[in-house]
C-alpha positions in Angstrom: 93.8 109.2 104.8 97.8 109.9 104.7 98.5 105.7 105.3 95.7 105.6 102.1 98.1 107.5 100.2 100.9 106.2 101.0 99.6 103.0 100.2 98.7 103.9 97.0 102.3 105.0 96.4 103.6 102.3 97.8 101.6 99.9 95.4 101.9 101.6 92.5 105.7 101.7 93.1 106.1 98.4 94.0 104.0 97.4 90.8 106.8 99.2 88.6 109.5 98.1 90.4 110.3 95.0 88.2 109.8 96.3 85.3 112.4 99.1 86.0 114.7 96.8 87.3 114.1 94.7 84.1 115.2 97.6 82.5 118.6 97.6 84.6 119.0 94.3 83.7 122.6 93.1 82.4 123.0 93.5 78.7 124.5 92.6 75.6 127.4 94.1 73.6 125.0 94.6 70.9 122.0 95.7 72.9 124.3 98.3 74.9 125.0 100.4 70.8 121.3 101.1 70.4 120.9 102.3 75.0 120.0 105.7 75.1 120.3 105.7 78.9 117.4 105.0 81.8 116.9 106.8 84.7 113.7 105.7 86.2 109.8 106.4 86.3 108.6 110.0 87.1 104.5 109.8 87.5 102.2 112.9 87.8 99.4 112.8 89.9 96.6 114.9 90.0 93.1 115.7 90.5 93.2 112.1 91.6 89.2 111.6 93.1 88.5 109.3 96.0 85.5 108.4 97.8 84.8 106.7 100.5 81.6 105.3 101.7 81.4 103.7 105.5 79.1 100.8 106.7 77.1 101.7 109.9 79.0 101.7 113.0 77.1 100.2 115.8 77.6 101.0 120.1 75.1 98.7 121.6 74.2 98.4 125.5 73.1 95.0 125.6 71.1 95.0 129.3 69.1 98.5 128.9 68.5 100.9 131.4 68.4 99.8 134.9 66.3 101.6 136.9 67.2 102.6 140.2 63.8 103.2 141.9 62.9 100.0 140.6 66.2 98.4 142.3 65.0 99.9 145.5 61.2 98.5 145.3 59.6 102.1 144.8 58.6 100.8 140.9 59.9 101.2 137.8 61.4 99.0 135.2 64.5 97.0 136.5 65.7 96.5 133.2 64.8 97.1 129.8 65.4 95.7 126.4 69.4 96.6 124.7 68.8 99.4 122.1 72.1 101.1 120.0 73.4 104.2 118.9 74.3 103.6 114.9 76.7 106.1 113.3 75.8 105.4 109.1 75.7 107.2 105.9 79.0 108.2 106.6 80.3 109.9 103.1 83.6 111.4 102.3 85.1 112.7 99.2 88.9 113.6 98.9 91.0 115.0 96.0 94.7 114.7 95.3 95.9 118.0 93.9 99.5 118.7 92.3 101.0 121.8 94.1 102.3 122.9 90.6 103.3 126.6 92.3 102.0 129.0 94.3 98.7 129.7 93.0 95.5 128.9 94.5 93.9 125.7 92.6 90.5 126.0 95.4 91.1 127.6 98.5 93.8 125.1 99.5 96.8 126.2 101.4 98.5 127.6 98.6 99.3 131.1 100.6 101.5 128.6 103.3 103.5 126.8 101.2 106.3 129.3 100.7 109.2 128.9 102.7 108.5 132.5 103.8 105.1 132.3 104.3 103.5 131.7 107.8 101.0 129.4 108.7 97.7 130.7 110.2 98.5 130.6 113.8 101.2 133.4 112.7 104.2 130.5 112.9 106.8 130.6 110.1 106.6 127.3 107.6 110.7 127.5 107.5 112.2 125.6 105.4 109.5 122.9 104.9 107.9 125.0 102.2 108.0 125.1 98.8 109.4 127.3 96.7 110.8 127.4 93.4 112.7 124.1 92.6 110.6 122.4 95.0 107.8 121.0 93.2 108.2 117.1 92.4 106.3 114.5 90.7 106.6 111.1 91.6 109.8 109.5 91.0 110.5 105.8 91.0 114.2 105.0 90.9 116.6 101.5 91.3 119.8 102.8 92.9 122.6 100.2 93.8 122.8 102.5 97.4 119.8 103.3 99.0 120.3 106.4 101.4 118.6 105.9 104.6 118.8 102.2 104.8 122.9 101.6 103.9 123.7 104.9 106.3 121.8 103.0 108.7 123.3 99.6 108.3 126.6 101.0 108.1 126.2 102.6 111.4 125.6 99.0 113.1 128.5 97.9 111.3 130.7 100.5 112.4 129.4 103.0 114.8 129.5 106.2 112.6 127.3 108.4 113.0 125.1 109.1 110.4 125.8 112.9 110.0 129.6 112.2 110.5 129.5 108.9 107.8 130.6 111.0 104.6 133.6 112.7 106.2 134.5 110.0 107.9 134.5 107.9 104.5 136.9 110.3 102.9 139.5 110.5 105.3 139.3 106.5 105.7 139.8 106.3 102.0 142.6 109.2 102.2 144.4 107.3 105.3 144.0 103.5 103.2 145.2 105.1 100.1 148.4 106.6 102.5 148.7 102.9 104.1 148.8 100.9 100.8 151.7 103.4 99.3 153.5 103.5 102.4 153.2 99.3 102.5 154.2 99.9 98.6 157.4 101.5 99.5 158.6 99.6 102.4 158.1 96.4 100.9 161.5 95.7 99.1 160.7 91.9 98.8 158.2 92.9 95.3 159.3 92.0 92.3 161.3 94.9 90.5 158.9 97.0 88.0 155.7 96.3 90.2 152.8 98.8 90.1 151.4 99.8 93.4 147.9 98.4 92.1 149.6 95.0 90.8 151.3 95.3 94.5 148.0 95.8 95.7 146.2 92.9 93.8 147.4 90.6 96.0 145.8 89.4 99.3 148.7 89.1 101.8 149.6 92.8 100.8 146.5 94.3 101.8 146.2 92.7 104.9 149.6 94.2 105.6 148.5 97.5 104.7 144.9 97.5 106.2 147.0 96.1 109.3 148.3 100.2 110.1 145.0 101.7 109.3 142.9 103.1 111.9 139.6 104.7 110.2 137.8 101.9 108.1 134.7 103.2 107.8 135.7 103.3 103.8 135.7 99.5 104.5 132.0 99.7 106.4 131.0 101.4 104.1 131.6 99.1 101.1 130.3 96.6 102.8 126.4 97.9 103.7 125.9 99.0 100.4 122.2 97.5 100.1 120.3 97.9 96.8 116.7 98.9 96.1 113.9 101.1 94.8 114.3 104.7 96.0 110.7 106.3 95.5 110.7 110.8 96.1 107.0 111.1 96.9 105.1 113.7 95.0 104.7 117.6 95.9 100.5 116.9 96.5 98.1 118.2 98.5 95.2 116.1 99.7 91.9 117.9 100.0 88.9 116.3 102.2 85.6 118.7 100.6 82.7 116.1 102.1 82.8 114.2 105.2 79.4 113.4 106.7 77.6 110.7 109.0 74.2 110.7 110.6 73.9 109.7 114.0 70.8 107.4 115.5 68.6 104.8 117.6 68.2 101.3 117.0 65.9 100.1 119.1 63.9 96.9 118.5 60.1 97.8 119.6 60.6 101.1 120.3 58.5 104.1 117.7 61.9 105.5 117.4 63.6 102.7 116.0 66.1 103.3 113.3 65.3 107.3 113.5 68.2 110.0 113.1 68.8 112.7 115.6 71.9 114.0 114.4 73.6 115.0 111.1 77.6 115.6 111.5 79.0 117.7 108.6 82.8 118.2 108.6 84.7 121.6 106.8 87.1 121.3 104.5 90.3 120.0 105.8 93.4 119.9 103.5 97.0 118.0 104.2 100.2 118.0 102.2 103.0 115.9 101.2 105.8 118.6 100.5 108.4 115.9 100.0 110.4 112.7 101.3 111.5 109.5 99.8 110.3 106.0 100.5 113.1 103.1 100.1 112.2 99.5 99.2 114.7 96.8 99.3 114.6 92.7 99.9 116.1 91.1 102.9 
């Protein structure tokens, strides 16, 4: 049921996904006066309803019973007709609830999902819970750097560490920015009245400067930055209330055939998405 969900995510976000970006689309002087700004797609889900009906699921032994008596010559039946064991009428019902607060909405697992609260084996949620500032609908963004998948192109570019990739950014820019002025000053061949950013315009002078610079992960850095949809999944919890199958024979000939001797009734059982993002970008 969670890949379902995701899925439906997935899809849905996907689906929007052009039209957002259309929305990010290069405009014109004109159009730009009457922007009042864009900032992506929230969605709310809730009491979302699903069911799900399942066709019969067969387990056949094709030769029978063999008999061992009858193996031995003491009588018996060597081998009797295949029959099957059919698992059908399987039935299940599941609804997507909001988690809006702490509040019970049916018996869910509204008392775990504080931060402070405990799960019922006694062990404390920590700081997967939600609390106050925590509750999200669906947001579909287009960001021009995606998290997760520039950190971890970057580190195959460079080696950095994800954890260490921010710090080691801003000293790499602090130690370029250092490079290019001390370049700036040493160089007494520029023409007299040049900026340092005219200085730096130029292609031979930043190869002389990025020559005495050690850090560049500013560099690798600026060059994984890769694009995308950026989709913070919803603050929902997904409630299975029926979830049912019979159990019987199939058995060609036999008085039996097609009879139930089992029905298999499942309690309520409840998951949660408390949070997490899902990043889409082309190749």
């Amino acid at each position: 049921m969670k890949k379902s969900v995701l899925s439906l995510i997935v899809g849905a976000a996907i689906t929007i996904a052009p039209m957002t970006a259309s929305a990010l689309s290069p405009m014109s002087t004109d159009s730009l006066k009457d922007a009042t700004g864009q900032a992506g797609v929230s969605i709310a889900l809730d009491n979302i309803v699903l069911y799900q009906s399942v066709g019969a699921t067969t387990y056949t032994d094709t030769d029978g019973y063999y008999d061992m008596d009858a193996a031995s010559g003491k009588g018996g039946v060597a081998e009797g007709a295949g029959a099957s064991v059919v698992i059908g009428n399987k039935e299940k019902m599941t609804t997507i609830y909001a988690i809006l607060d702490n509040t019970d909405r049916g018996g869910k697992l509204a008392r775990s999902y504080g931060s402070a609260s405990t799960l019922a084996n006694g062990d404390a949620i920590g700081d997967i819970g939600i609390d106050q500032g925590d509750i999200r609908p669906l947001n579909i963004d287009v960001a021009s750097r995606t998290q997760v998948l520039s950190a971890g192109m970057m580190f195959n570019a460079s080696g950095v560490a994800v954890a260490g990739q921010d710090a080691a950014v801003t000293a790499s820019r602090t130690e370029i920015d250092a490079a290019f002025l001390n370049a700036f000053n040493n160089d007494s061949s520029k023409p007299a009245g040049q900026t340092l950013p005219e200085w730096s315009a130029i292609e031979a002078n930043q190869a002389t400067a990025m020559a005495a610079v050690t850090n560049t992960a500013a560099v690798a850095y600026d060059a994984t930055q890769v694009a995308g949809v950026v989709i913070g999944l919803p603050t929902v919890e997904i409630c299975t209330t029926a979830d049912s199958y019979d159990v019987g024979i199939a058995a060609s000939g036999a008085h039996n055939d097609g009879a139930k001797f089992i029905h298999i009734s499942k309690g309520q059982s409840v998951m949660a998405i408390l949070g997490g993002t899902v990043e889409i970008a082309a190749h």
